[in-house]
N, CA, C and O atoms as a CHARMM CRD file, in Angstrom:
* protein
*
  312
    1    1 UNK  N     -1.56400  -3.26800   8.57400 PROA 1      0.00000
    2    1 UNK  CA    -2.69700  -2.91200   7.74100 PROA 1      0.00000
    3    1 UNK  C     -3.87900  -2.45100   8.58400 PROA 1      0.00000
    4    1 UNK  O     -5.03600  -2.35300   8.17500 PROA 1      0.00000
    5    2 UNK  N     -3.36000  -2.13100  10.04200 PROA 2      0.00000
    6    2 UNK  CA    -4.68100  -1.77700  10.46300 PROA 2      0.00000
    7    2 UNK  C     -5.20500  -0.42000  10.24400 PROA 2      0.00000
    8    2 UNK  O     -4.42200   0.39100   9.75100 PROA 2      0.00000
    9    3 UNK  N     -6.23300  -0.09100  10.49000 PROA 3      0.00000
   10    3 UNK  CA    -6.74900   1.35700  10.35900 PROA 3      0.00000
   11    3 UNK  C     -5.88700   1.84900   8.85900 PROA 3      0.00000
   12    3 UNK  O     -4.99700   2.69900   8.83100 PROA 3      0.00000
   13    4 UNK  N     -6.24000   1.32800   8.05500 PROA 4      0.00000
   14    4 UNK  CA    -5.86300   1.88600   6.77800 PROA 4      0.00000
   15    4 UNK  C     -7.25500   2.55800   6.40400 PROA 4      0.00000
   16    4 UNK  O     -7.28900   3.76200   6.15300 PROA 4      0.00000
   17    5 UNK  N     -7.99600   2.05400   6.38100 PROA 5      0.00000
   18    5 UNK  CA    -9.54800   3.16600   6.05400 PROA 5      0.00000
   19    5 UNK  C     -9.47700   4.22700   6.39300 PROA 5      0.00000
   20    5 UNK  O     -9.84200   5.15000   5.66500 PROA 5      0.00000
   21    6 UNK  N     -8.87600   4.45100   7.86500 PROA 6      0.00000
   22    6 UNK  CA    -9.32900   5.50700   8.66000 PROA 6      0.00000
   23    6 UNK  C     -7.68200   6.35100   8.07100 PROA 6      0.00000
   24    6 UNK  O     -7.54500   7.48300   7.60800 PROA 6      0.00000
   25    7 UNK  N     -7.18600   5.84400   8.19100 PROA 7      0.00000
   26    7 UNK  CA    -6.21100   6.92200   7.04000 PROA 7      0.00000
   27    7 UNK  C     -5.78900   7.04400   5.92800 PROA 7      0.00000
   28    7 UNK  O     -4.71000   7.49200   5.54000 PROA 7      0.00000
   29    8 UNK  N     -7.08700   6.43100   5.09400 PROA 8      0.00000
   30    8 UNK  CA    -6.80000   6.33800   3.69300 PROA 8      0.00000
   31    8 UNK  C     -7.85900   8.34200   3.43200 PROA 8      0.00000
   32    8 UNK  O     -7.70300   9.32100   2.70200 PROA 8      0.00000
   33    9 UNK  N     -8.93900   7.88400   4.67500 PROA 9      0.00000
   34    9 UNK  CA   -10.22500   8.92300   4.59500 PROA 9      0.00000
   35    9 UNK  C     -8.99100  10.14900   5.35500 PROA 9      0.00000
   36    9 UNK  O     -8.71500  11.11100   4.63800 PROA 9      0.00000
   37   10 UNK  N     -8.74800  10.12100   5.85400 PROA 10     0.00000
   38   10 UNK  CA    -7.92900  11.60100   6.65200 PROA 10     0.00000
   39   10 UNK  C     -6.89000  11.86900   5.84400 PROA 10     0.00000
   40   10 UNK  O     -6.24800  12.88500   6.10900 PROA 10     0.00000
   41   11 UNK  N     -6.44200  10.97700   4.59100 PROA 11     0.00000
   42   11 UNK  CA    -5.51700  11.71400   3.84200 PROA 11     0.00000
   43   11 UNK  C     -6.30900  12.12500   2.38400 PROA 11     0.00000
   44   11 UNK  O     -5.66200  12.59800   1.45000 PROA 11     0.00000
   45   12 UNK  N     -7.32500  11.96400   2.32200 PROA 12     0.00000
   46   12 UNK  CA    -8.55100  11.97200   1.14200 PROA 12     0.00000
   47   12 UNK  C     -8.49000  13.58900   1.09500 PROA 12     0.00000
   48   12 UNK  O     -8.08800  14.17600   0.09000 PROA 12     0.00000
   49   13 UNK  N     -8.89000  14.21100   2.17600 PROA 13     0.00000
   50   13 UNK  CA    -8.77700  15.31500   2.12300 PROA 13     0.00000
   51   13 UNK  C     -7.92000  16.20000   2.08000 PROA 13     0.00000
   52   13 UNK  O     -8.33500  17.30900   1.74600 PROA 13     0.00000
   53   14 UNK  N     -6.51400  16.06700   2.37600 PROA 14     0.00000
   54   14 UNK  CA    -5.72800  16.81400   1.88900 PROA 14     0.00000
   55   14 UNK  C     -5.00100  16.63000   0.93200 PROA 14     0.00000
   56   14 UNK  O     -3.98200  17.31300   0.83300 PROA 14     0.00000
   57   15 UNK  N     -5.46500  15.20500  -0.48800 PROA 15     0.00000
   58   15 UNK  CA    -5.26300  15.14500  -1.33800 PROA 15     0.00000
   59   15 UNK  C     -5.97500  14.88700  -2.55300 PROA 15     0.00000
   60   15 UNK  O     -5.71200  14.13600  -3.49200 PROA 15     0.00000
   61   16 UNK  N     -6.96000  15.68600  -2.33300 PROA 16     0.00000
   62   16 UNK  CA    -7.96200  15.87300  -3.66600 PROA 16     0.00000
   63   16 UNK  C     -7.23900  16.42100  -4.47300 PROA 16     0.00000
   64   16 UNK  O     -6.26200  17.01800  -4.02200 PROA 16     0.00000
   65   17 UNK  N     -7.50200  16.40600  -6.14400 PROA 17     0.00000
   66   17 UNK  CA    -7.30700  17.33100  -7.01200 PROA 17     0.00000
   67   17 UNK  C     -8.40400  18.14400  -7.79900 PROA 17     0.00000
   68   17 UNK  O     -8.67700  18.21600  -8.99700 PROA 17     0.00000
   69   18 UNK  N     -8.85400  18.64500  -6.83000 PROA 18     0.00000
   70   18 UNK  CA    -9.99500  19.32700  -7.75400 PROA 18     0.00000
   71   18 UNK  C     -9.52600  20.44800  -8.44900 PROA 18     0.00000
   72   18 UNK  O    -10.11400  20.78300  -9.47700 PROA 18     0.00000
   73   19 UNK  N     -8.46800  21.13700  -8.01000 PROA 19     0.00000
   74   19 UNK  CA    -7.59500  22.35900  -9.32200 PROA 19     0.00000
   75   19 UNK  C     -7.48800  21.75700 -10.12300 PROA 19     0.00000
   76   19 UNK  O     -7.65600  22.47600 -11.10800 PROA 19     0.00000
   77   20 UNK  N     -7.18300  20.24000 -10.58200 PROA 20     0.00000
   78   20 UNK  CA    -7.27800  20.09000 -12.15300 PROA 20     0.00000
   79   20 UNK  C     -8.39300  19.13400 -12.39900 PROA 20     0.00000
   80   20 UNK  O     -8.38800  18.20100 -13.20300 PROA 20     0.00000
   81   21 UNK  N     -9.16600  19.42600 -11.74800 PROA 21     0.00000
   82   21 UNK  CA   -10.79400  18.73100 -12.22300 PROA 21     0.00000
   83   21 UNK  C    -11.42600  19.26400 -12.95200 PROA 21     0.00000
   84   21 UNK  O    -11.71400  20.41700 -12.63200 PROA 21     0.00000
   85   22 UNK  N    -11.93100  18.78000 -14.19100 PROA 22     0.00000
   86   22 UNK  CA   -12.50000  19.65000 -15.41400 PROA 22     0.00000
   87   22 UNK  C    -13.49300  20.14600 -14.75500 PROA 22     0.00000
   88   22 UNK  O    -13.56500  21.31100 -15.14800 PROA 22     0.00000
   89   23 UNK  N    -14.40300  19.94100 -13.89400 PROA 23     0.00000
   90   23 UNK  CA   -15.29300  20.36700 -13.09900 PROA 23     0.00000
   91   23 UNK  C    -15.30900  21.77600 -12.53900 PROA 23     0.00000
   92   23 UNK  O    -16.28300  22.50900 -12.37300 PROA 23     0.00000
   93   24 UNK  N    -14.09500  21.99200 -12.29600 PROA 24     0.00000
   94   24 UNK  CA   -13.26700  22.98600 -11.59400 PROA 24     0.00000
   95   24 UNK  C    -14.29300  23.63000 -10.36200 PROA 24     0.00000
   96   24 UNK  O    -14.86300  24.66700 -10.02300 PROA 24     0.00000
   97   25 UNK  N    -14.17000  22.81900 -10.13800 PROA 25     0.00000
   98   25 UNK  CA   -14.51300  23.09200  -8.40900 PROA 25     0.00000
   99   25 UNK  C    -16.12900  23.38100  -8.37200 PROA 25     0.00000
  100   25 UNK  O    -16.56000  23.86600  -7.32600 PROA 25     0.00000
  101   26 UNK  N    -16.95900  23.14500  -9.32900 PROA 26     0.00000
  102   26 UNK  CA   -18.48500  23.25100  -9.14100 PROA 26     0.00000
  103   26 UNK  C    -18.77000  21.56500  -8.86200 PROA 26     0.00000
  104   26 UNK  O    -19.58000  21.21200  -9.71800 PROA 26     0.00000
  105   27 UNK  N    -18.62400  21.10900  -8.51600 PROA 27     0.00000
  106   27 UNK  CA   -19.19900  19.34000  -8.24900 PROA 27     0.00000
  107   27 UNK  C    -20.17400  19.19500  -7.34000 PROA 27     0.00000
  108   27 UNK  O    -20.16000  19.91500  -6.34200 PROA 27     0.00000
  109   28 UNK  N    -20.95700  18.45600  -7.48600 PROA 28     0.00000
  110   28 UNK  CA   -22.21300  18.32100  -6.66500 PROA 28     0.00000
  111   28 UNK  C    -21.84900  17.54200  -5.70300 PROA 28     0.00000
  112   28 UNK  O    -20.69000  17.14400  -5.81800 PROA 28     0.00000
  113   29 UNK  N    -22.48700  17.13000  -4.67400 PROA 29     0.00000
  114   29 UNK  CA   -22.50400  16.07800  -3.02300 PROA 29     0.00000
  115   29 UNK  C    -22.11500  15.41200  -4.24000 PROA 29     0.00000
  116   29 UNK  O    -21.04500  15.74300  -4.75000 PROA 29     0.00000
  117   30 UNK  N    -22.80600  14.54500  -4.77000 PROA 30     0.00000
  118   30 UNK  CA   -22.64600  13.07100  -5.07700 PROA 30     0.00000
  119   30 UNK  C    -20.97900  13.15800  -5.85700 PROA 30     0.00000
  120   30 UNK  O    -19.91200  12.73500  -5.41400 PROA 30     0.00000
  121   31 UNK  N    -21.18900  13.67200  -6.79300 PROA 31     0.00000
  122   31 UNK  CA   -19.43500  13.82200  -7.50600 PROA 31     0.00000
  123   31 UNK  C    -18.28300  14.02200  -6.38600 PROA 31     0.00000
  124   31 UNK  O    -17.27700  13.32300  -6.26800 PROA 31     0.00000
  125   32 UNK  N    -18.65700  15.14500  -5.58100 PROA 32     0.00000
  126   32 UNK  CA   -17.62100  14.84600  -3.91100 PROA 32     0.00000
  127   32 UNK  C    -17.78600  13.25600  -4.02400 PROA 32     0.00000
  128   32 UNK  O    -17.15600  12.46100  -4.72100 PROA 32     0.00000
  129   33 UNK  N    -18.54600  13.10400  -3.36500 PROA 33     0.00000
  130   33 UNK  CA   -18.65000  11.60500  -2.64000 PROA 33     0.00000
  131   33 UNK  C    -17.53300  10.48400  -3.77000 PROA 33     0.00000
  132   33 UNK  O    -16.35500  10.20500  -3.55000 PROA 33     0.00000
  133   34 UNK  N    -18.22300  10.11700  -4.73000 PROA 34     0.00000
  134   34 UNK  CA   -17.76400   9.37100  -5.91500 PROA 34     0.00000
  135   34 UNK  C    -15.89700   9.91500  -5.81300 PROA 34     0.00000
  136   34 UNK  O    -15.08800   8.98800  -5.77400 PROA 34     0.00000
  137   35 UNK  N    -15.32600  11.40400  -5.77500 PROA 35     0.00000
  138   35 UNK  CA   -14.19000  11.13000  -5.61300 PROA 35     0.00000
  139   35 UNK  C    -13.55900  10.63800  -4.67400 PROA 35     0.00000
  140   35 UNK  O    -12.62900   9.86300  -4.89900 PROA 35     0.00000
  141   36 UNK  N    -13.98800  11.03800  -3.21000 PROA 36     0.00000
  142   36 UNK  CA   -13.63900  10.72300  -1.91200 PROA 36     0.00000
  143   36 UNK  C    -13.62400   8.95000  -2.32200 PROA 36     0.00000
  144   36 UNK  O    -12.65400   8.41800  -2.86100 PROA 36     0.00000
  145   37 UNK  N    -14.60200   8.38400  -2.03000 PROA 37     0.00000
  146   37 UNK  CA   -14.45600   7.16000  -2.38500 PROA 37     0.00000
  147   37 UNK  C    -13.55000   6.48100  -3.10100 PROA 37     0.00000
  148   37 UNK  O    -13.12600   5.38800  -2.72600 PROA 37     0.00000
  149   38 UNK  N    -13.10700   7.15600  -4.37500 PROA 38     0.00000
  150   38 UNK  CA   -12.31500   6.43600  -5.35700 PROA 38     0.00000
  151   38 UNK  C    -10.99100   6.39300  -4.82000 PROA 38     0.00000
  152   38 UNK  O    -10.25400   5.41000  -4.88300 PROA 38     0.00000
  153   39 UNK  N    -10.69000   7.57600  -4.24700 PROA 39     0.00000
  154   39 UNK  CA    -9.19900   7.91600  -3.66100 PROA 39     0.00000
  155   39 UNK  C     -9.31600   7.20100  -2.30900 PROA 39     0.00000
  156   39 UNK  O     -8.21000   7.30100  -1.77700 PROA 39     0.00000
  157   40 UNK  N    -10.22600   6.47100  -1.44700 PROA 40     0.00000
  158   40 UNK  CA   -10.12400   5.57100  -0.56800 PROA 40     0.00000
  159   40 UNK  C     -9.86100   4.15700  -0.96800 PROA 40     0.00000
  160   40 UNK  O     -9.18100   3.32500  -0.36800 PROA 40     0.00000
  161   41 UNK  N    -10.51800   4.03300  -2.08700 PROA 41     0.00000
  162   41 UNK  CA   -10.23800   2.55400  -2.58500 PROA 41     0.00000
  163   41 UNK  C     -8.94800   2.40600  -3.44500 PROA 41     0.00000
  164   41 UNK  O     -8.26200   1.38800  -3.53700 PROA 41     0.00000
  165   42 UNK  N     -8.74300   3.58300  -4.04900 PROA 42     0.00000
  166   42 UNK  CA    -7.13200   3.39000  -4.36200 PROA 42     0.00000
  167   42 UNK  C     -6.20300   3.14500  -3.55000 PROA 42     0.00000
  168   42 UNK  O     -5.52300   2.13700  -3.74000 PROA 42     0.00000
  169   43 UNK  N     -5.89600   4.12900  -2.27400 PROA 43     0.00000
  170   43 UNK  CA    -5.40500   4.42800  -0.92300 PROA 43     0.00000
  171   43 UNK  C     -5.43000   2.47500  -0.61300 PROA 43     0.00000
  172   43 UNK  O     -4.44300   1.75200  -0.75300 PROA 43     0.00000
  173   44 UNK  N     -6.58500   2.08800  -0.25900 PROA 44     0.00000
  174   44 UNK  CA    -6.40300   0.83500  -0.18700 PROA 44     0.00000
  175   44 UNK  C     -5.57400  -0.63700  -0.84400 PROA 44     0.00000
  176   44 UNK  O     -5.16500  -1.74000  -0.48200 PROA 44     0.00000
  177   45 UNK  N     -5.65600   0.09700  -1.85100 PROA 45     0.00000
  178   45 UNK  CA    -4.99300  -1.35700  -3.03400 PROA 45     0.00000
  179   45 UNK  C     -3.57900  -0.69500  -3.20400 PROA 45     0.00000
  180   45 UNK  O     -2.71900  -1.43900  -3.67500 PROA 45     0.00000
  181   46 UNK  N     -3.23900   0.48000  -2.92000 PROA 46     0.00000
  182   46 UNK  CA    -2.17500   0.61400  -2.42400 PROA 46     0.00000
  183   46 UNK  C     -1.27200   0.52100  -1.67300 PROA 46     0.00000
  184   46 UNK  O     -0.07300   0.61500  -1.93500 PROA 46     0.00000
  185   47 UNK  N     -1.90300   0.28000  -0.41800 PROA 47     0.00000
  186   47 UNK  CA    -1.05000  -0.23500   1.07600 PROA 47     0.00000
  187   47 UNK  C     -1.11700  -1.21600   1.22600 PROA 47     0.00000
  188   47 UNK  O     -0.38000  -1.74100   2.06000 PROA 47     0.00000
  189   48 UNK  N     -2.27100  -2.15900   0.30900 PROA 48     0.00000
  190   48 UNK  CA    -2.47900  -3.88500   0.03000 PROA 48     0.00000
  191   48 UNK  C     -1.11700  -4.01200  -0.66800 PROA 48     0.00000
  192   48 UNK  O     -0.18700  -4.60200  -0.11700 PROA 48     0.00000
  193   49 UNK  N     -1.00200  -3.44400  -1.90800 PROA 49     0.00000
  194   49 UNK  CA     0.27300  -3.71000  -2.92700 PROA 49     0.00000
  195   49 UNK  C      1.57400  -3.58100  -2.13200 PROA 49     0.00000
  196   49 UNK  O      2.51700  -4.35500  -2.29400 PROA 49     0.00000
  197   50 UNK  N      1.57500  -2.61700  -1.30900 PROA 50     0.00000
  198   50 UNK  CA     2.99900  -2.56800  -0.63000 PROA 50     0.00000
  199   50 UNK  C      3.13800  -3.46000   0.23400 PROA 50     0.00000
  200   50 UNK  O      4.25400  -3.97300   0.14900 PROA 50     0.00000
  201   51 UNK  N      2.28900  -4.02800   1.31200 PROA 51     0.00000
  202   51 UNK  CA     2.24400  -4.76000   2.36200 PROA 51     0.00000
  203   51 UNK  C      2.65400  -6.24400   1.60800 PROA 51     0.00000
  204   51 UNK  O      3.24100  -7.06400   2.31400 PROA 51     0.00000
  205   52 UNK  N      2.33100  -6.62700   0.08000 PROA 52     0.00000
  206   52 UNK  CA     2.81100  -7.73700  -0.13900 PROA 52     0.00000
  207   52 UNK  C      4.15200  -7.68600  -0.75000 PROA 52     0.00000
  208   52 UNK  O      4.93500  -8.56200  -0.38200 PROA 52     0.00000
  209   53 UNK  N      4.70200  -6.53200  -1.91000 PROA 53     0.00000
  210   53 UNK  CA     6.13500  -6.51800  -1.71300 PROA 53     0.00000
  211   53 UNK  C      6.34800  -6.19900  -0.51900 PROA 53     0.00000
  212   53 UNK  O      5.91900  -5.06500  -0.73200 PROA 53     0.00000
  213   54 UNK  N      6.63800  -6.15900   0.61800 PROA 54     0.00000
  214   54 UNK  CA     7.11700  -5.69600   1.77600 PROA 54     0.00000
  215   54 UNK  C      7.79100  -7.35100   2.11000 PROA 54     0.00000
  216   54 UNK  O      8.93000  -7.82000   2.08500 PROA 54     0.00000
  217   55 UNK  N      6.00300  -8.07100   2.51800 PROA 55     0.00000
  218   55 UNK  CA     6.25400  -9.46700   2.76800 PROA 55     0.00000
  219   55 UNK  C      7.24800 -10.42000   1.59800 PROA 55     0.00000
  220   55 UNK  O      8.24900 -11.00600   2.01100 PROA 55     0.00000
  221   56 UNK  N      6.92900 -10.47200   0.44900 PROA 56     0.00000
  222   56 UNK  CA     7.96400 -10.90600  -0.30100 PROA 56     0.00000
  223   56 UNK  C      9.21100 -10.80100  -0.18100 PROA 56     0.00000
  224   56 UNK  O      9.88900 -11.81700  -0.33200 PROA 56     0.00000
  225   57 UNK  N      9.75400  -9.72100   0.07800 PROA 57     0.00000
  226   57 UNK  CA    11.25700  -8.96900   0.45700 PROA 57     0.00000
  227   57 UNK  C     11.79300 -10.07900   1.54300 PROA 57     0.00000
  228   57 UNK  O     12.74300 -10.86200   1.56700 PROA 57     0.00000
  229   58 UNK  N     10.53800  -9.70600   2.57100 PROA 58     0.00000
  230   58 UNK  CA    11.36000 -10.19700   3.97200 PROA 58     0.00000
  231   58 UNK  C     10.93400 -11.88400   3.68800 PROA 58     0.00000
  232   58 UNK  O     11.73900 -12.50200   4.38500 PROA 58     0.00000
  233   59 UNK  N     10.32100 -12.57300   3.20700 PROA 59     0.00000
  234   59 UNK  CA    10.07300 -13.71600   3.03300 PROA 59     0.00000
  235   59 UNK  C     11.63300 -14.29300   1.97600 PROA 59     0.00000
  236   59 UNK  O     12.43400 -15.08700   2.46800 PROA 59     0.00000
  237   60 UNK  N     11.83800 -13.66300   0.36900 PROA 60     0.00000
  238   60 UNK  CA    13.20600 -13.85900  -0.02400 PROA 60     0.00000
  239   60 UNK  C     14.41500 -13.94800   1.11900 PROA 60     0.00000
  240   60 UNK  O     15.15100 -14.89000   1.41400 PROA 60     0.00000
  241   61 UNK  N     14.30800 -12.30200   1.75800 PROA 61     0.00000
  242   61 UNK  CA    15.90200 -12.37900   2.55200 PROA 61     0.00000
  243   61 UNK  C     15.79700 -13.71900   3.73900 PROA 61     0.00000
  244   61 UNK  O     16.87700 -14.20500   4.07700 PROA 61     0.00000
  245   62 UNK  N     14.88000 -14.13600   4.18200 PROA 62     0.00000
  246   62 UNK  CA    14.40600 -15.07000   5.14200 PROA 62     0.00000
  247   62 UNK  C     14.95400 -16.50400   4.59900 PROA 62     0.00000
  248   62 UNK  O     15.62000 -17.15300   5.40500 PROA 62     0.00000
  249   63 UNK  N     14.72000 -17.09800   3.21100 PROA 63     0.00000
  250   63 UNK  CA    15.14300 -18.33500   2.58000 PROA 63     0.00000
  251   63 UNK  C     16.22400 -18.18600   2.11500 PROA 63     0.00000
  252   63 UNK  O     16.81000 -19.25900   1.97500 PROA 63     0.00000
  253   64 UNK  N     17.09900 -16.82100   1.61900 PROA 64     0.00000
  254   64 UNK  CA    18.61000 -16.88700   1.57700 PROA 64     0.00000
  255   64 UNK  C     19.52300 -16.74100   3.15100 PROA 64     0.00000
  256   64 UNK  O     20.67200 -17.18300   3.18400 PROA 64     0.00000
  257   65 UNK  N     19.14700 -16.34500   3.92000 PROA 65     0.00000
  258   65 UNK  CA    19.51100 -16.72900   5.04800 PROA 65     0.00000
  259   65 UNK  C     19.29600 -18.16200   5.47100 PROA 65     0.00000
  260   65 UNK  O     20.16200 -18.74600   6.12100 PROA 65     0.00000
  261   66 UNK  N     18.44400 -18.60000   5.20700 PROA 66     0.00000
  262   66 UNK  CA    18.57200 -20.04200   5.81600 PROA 66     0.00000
  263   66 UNK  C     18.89200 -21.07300   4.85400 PROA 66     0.00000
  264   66 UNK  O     18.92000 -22.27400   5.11800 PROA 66     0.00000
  265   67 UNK  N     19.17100 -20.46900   3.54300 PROA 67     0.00000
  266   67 UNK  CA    20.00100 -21.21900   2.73300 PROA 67     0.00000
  267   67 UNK  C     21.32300 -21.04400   3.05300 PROA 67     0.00000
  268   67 UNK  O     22.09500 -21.99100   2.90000 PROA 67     0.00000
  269   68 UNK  N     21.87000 -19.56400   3.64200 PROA 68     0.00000
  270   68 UNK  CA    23.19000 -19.69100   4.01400 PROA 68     0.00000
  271   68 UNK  C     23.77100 -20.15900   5.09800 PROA 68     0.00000
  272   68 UNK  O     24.99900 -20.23900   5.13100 PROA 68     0.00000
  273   69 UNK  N     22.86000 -20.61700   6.35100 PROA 69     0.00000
  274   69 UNK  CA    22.96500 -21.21000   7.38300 PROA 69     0.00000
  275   69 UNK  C     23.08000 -22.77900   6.97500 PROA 69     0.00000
  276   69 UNK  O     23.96300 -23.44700   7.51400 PROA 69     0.00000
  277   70 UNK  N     22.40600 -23.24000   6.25100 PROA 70     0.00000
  278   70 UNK  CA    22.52800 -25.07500   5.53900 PROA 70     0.00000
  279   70 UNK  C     23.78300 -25.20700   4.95200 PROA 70     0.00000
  280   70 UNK  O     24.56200 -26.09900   5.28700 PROA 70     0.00000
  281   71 UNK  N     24.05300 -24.30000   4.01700 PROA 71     0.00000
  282   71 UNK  CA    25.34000 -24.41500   3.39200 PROA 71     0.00000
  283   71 UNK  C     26.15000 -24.28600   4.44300 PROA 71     0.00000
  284   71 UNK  O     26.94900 -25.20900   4.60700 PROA 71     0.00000
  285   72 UNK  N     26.16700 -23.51200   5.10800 PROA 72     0.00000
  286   72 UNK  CA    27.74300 -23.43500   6.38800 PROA 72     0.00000
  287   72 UNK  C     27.52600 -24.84600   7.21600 PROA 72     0.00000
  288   72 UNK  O     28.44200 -25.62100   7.49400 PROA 72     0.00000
  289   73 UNK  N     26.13900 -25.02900   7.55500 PROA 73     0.00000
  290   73 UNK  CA    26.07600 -26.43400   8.31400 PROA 73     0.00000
  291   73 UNK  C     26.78000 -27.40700   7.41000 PROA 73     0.00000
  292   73 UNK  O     27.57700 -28.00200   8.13600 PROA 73     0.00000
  293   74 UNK  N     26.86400 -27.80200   6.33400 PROA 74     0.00000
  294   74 UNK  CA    27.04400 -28.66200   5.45400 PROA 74     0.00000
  295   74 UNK  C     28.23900 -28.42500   5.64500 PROA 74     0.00000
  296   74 UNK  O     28.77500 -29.52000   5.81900 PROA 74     0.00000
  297   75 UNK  N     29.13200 -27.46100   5.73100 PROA 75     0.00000
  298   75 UNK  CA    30.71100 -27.29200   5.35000 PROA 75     0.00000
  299   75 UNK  C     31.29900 -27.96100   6.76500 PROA 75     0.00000
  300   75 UNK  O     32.26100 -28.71700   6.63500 PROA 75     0.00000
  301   76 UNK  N     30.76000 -27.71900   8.15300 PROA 76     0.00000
  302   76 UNK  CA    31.05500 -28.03900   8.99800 PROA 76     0.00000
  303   76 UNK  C     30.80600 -29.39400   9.20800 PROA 76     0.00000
  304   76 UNK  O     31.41100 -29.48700  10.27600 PROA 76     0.00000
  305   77 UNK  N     30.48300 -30.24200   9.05300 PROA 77     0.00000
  306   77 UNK  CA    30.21500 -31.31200   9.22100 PROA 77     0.00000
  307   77 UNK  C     31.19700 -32.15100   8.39900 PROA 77     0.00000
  308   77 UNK  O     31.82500 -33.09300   8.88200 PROA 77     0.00000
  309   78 UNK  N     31.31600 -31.64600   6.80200 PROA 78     0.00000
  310   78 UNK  CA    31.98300 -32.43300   6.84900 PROA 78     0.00000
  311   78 UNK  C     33.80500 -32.43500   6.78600 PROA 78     0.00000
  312   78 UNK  O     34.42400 -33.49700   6.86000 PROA 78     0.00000
């Protein structure tokens, strides 16, 4: 998760949609700004959202593995 800002902002720009902005391409500084922003803070809660299914995944396959390591211990023993 590091430097996600810094490439949430360097992909901001080559993914605006201002061709289908009712605006159509007259927007003032501030309306720029307000989109740039929004598409950074999305960008963000997006690589937040993945980074925790990611961890979930590997946290599941992690407790069925070591559930399948107990069970084989268990078989061996007795």
């Amino acid at each position: 998760m590091k430097n996600v800002t810094k490439i949430a902002k360097k992909s901001a720009g080559l993914s605006q949609k201002c061709s289908i902005c009712p605006l159509m391409r007259r927007c003032t500084l501030e309306i720029h700004r307000i989109c740039f922003d929004s598409f950074v803070e999305g960008f963000k809660k997006g690589a937040k959202a993945a980074e925790k299914e990611i961890n979930k995944k590997f946290k599941t396959e992690q407790n069925e593995s070591n559930n399948h390591k107990t069970a084989v211990g268990e078989l061996n023993i007795k």
